[in-house]
N, C-alpha and C positions, 0 to 999 in steps of 0.2 A: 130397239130397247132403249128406252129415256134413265138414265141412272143421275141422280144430284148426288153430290159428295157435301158433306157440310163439314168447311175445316179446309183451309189451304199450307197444311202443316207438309213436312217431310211425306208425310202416308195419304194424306188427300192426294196432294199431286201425282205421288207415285200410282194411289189406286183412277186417276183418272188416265194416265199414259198409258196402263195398262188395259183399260175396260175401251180406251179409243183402237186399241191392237187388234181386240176382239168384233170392233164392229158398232160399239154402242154410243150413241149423244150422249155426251156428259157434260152437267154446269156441275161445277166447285163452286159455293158459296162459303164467299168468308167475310166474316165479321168488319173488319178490319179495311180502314180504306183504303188502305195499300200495304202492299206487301213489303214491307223493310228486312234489310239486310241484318238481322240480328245474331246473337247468338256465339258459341265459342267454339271450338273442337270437336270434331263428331268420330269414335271408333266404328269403320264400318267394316266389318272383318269379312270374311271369306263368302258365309253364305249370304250375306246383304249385297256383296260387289257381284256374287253369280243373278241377284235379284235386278240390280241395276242392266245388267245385261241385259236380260229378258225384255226389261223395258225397252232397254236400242238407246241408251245415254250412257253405257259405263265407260267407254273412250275418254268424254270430257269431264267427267267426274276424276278419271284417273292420271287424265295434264296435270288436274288441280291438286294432287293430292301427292302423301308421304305414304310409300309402303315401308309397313313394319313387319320385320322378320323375327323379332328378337325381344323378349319383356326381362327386364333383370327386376326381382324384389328385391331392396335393402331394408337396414332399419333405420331409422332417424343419423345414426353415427355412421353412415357409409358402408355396415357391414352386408356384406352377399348373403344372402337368404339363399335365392333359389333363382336360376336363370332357366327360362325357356323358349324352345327355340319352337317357330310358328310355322316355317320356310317349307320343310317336307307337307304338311299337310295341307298347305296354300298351294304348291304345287299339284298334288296330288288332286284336286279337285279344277285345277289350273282356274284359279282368281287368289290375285293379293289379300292381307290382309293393311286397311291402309288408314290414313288418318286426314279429313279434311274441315274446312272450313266449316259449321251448319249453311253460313249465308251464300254459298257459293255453292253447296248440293242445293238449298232450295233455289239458288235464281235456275241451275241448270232444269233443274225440273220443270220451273216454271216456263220457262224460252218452250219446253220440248210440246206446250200445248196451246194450241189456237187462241189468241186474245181472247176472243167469243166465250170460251170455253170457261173463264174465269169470271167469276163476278165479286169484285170486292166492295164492303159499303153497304154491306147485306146480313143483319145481325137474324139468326133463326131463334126460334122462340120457342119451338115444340113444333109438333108433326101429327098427321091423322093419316093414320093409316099408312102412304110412302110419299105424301104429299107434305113438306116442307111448308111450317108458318112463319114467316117475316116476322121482324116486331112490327113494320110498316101497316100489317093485317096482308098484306099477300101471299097469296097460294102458289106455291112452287109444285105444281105437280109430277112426278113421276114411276114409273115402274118397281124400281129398284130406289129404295134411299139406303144411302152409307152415312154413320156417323163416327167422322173422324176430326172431331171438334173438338180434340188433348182431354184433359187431365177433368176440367168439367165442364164431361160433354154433356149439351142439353140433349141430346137425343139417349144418350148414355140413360140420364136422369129420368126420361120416360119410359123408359125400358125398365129400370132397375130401381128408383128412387133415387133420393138423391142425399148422399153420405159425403161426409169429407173425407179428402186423401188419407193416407196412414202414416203418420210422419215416422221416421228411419231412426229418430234421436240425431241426428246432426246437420250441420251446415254446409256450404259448399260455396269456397270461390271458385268462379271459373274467368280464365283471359287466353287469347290470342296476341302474344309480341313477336316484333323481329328478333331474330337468333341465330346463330350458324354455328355450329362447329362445337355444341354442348353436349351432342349425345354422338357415340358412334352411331355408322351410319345405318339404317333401315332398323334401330335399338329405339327401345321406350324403355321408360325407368318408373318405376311404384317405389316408395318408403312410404314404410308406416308405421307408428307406433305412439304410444301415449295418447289413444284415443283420435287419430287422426292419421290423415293420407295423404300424401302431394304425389302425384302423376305427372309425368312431363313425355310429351310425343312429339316428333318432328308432324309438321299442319302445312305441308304445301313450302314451299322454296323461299329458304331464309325463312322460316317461321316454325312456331314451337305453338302447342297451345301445355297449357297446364291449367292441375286442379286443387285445391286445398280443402280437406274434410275435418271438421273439430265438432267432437260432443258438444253439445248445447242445448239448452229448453230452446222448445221449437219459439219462430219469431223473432230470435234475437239477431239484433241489426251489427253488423260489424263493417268493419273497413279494411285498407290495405294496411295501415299502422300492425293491427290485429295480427295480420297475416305477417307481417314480417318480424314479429313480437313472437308467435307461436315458433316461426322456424329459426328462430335467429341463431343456433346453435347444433343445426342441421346442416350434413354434409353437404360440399358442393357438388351441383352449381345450385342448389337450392334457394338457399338465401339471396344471391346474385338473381335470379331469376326473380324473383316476386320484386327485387329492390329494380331491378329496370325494366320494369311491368308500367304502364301510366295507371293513374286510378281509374282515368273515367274508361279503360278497357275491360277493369275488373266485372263480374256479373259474381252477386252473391244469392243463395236462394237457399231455400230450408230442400232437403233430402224426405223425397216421401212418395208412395206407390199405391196400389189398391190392391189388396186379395182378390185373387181370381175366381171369377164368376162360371162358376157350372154350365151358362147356357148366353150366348148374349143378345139373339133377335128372335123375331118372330116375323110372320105374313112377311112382305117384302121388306122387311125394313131388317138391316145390321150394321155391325160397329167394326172398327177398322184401328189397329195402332194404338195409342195411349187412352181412347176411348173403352176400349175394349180389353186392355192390360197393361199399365201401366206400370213400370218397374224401378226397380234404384238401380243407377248407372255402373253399376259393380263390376256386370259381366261386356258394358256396351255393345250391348243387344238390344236399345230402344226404337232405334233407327231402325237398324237391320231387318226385327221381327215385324215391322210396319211396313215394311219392303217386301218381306216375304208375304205379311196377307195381302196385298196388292197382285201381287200374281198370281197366288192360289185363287183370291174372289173372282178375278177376269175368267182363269182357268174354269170355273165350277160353272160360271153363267154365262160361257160356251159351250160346255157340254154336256149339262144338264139341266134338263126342263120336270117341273114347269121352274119358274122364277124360283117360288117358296121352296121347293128342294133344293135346288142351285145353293142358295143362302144356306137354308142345314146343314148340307155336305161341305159346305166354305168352311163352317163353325165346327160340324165333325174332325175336320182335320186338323186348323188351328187351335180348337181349346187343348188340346191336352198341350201341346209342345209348348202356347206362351205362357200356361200354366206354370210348366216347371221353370221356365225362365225367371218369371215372377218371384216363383219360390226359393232357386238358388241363389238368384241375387243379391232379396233379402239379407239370406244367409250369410253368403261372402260377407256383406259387408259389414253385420253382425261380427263377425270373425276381426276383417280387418278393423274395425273400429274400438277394438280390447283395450281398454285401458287400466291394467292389472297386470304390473311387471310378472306376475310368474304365467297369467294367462297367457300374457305375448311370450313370452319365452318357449312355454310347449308349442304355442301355434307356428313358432320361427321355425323349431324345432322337427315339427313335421311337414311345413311347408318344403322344408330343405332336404328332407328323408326321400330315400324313393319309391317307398311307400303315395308319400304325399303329392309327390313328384307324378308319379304315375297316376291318380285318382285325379289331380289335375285337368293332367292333357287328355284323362278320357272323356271327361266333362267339357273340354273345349272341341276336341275332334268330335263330340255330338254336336256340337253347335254348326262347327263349320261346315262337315262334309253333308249338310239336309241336304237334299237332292230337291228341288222343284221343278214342275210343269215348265214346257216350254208352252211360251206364247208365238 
């Protein structure tokens, strides 16, 4: 079985290590003439790192990485919201929940598949049938096409049409700096208030990544001034952190996702990751859930035939769970993103209840403990 992946994102690679587990030729086509090290801070929580397993890389993915045991919520003045603790049910399923690099999961990915295997320098255009068109006018043919070509994927777009993202209403700094000894250890920290979010995780040894979220009409260009102008009056180590950030570390980008699609292939041809559901980084589940269809799709086009079922049972399984992902995420960040002293106040309010407390960690223990197929 010939499977092309189109996309050498996070969920390309992952769904080619895994469809190579099962037995099948696979080329990744990517756009892109070489694969660079981009990117900032990835949460890859409990059921991503049992996906990473599956594949036979979560060893070196977890040298690289920070586990987190621990998320304390404040609000902008240092005060404790709600602390939760992650430990028991990352045991429980035995996989960490942890924080790394983006550019260092995708090299490890990358390494874990045959040169051959990759082709970059190869932009796809659209597809007939499972057969892959170049813009070159070359025919990539095969069996099976995945398209896991992000946010606008062209195979997406011949599948579906083709719509713009849904912007969130806000912005997003993101950076990886050197750090030590700002958070207690296996801790991450969320504040949020007055329509905006800073996140700080430990990212691999001596390193921290952080994030900055602020209401804004979509498109608007900002800088670090911005960012240390919005927190300057926010608890530490907040401010200290953005102040010995370099700028050209910073990554800024608009916050925005797609409404989930009832249905997302047909004949051999489906969609894989951010192609197929893309989400706001709320719950950091974007990774994860491109990790998890990587194993389910290997899983389905091992053991069931013909092809074109294989691919429905892939999609039977994954639409409904990335579905709700999509949807609570949204949500969440709707929530945190309140910029209305009494709204944030009942939401601190309940966040910190154990009411709130408890509807929480039920929503995270669905996340974490999915169980997937072995390969």
């Amino acid at each position: 079985m010939r499977v092309v992946i189109i996309g050498a994102g996070i969920g390309g690679l992952a769904a080619g290590i895994a469809l190579r587990r099962i037995g099948a030729e696979v080329v990744v086509v990517e756009r892109a003439a070489d694969i660079r090290e981009v990117g900032a801070g990835l949460s890859i929580w409990s059921n991503g790192v049992g996906a990473l397993r599956e594949l036979g890389v979560d060893a070196g993915v977890l040298a690289s990485a920070s586990v987190i045991e621990r998320n304390e919520s404040r609000t902008p003045s240092g005060v404790v919201i709600a602390a939760n603790q992650f430990s028991e049910i990352s045991q429980s399923v035995g996989a960490p929940n942890i924080c790394v690099h983006r550019a260092v999961l995708q090299r490890i990915l990358l390494d874990a598949l045959p040169r051959a295997a990759v082709r970059t320098g190869a932009c796809c255009t659209g597809f007939q049938d499972a057969t892959a068109i170049l813009e070159t006018g070359e025919r990539t043919e095969a069996d099976v096409l995945v398209g896991a070509d992000g946010l606008s994927s062209v195979i997406r777009a011949g599948l579906h049409g083709s719509e713009p993202p849904r912007y969130a209403g806000y912005t997003c700094w993101r950076a990886v700096r050197p750090a030590t000894d700002v958070l207690p250890a296996g801790s991450a920290l969320l504040a949020a208030g007055g329509g905006a979010q800073f996140g700080l995780w430990p990212c691999g040894e001596g390193q921290v990544y952080w994030f900055l979220t602020k209401n804004a009409p979509q498109g608007t260009r900002l800088a670090k001034a911005d960012a240390k102008e919005l927190c300057r009056h926010w608890a530490a180590p907040i401010p200290e952190i953005i102040e010995g950030t370099a700028e050209d570390a910073i990554l800024q980008n608009d916050i925005v996702d797609r409404p989930p699609l009832r249905w997302w292939g047909r004949g051999c041809v489906t969609l894989l990751g951010d192609a197929a559901h893309a989400c706001t980084p709320n719950l950091g589940q974007g990774a994860c859930q491109a990790l998890e269809d990587a194993v389910v799709l290997a899983q389905c086009l091992r053991d069931v035939r013909p092809v074109e079922s294989a691919l429905r049972e892939y999609e039977r399984v994954r639409v409904p769970r990335t579905a709700a992902v999509v949807r609570d995420s949204w949500r969440s960040g709707r929530l945190l993103q309140l910029d209305r002293p009494a709204l944030e106040a009942l939401r601190n309010w309940f966040m910190g209840s154990a009411g709130g407390r408890r509807l929480g960690m039920r929503m995270v223990r669905g996340l974490l403990t999915h169980q997937l197929p072995k390969l």
